[in-house]
LONU-846488 format. One line per 4 residues: number of its first residue (from 1); their letters; for each residue y, x, z of C-alpha. Coordinates in pm, 1 decimal, always signed. Example, Ala and Ser with C-alpha at 12.3 -4.5 7.8 and 13.67 -1.06 7.14 Angstrom:
2
1 = AS = -450.0:+1230.0:+780.0  -106.0:+1367.0:+714.0 .
END
This chain:
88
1 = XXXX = +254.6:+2346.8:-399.2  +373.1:+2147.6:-686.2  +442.1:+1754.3:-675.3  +235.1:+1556.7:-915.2 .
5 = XXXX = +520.8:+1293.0:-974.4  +879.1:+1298.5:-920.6  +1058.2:+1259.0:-641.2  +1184.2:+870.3:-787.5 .
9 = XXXX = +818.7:+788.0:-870.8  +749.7:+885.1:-518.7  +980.9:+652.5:-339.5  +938.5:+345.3:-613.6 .
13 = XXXX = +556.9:+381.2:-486.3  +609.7:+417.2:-74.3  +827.5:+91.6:-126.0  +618.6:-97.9:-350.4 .
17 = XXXX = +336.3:-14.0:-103.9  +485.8:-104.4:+195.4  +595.8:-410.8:+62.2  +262.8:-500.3:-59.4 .
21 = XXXX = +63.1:-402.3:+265.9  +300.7:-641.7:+454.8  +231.2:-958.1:+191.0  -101.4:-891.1:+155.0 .
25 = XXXX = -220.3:-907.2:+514.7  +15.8:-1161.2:+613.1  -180.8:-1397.9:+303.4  -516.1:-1229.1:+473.3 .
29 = XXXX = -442.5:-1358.4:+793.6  -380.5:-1679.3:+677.7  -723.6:-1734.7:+461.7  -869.7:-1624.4:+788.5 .
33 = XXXX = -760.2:-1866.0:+1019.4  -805.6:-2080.3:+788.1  -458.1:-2226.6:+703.3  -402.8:-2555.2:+586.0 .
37 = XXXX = -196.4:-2423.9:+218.8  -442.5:-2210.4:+141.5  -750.5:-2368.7:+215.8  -664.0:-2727.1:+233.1 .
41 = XXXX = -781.0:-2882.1:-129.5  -1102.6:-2921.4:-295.0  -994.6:-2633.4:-586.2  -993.4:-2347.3:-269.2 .
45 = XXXX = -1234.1:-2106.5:-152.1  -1516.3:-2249.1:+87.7  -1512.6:-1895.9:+303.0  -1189.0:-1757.1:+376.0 .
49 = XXXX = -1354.5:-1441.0:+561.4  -1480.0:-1361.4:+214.2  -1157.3:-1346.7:+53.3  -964.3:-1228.8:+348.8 .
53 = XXXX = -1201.0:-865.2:+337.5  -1129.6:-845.5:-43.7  -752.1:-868.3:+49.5  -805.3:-628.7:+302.6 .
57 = XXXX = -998.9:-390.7:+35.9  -653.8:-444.6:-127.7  -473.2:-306.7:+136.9  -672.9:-3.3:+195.2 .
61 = XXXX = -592.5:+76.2:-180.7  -191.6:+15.3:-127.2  -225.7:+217.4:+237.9  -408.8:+545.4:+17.0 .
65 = XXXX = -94.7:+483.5:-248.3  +145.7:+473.1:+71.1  -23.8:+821.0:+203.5  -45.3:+970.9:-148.7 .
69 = XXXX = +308.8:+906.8:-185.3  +431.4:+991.0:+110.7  +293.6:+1347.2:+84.8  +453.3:+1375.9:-237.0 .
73 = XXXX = +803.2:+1275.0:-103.0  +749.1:+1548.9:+155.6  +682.6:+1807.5:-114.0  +972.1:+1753.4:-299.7 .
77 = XXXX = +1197.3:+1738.6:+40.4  +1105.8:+2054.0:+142.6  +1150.9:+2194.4:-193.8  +1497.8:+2070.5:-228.4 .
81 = XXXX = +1527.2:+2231.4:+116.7  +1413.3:+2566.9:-92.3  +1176.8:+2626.3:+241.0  +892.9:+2658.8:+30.5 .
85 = XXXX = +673.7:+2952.3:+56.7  +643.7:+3182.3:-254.0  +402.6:+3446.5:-275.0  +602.8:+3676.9:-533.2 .
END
């Protein structure tokens, strides 16, 4: 099997992902319970459940990324490992 991306695009994206699932439902949590910075003034949201499952939808989207990635970091291990199989 060939990688789609290299090995550096692979890493940049398990990083950025991780990073991004952590942030993101950390701020979910918080519109959730409800906290007092991010639903305190007149300008927020009324129903932090609302915005808390469209953060979450988020999340799903960085945790496929973080899979996709990490499958593609695997491929290129193993082929720098030359213990791919080739059908010759």
């Amino acid at each position: 099997m060939k990688p789609l991306v290299s090995a550096f695009n692979a890493w940049t994206c398990i990083v950025i992902s991780l990073f991004a699932i952590v942030i993101l439902s950390v701020i979910g949590s918080m519109f959730v319970n409800g906290h007092h910075s991010l639903m305190g003034s007149d300008e927020d949201p009324e129903d932090g459940g609302k915005v808390e499952a469209a953060v979450l939808g988020a999340v799903g989207v960085y945790g496929f990324f973080l899979l996709f990635c990490g499958c593609q970091a695997f491929v290129h291990r193993r082929q720098s490992r030359q213990g791919e199989i080739a059908v010759r």
